[in-house]
C-alpha positions in Angstrom: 0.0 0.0 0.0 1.2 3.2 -1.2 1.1 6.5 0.5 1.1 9.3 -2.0 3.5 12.1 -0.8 0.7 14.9 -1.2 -1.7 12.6 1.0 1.2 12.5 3.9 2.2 16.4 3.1 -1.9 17.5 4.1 -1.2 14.9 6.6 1.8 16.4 8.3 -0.1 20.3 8.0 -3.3 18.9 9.3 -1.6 17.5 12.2 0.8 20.5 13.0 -2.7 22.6 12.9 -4.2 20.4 15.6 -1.2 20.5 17.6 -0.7 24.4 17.4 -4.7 24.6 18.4 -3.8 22.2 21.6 -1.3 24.3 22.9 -3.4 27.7 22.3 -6.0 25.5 24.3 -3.7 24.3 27.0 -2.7 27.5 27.2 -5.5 29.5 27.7 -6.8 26.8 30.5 -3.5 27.3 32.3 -4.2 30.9 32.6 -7.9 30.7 33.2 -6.5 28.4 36.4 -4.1 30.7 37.1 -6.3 33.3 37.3 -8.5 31.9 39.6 -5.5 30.4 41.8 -4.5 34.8 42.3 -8.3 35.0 43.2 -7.9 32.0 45.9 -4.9 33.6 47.7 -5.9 37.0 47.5 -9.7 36.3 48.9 -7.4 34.1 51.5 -5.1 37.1 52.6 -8.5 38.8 53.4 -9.9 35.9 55.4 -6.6 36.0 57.5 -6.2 39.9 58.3 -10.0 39.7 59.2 -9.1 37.0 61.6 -6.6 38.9 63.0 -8.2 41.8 63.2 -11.2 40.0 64.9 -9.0 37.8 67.2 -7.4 41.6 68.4 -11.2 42.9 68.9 -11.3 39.8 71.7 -8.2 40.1 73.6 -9.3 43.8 74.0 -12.9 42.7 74.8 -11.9 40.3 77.6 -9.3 42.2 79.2 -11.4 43.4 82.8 -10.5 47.1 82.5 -12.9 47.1 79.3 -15.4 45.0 80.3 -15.4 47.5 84.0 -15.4 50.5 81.1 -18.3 48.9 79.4 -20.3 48.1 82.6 -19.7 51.3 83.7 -20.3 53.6 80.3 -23.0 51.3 78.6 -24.7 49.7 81.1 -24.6 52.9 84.0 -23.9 50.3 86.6 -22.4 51.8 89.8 -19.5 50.1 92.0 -21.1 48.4 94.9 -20.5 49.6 98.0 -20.2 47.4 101.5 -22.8 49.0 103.6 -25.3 47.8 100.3 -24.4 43.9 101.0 -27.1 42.3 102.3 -26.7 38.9 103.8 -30.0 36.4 103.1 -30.7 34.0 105.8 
């Protein structure tokens, strides 16, 4: 069986064209990806200085010299005095 030498020239194109459209493809995936993969870190960046900045806004929030501030400012409660201890029997 003979192969005529035009039939394996379209041949050879036809496959380099299929090739050439691969790599575009493979291409253009790997940036889509990489695209998203900036996306990923960036949104995780945020996630972790909003931590951060949240974990901050507890340690101040539990410390007792801002929880007597709030009891005092916000909720208008006064320091108890010993004369207004009762004892229950």
């Amino acid at each position: 069986m003979k192969i005529s030498k035009s039939k394996l020239f379209y041949s050879f194109i036809f496959v380099n064209i299929v090739f050439i459209f691969l790599q575009i493809y493979k291409q253009s995936i790997f940036i889509k990806y990489t695209y998203q993969n900036q996306k990923l870190i960036l949104r995780k960046e945020q996630l972790i200085q909003n931590k951060n900045e949240l974990t901050q806004q507890l340690l101040i929030l539990k410390n007792p010299t801002s929880i007597k501030n709030y009891a005092i400012k916000k909720l208008k409660m006064e320091k108890i005095k010993l004369n207004q201890i009762k004892k229950l029997t």
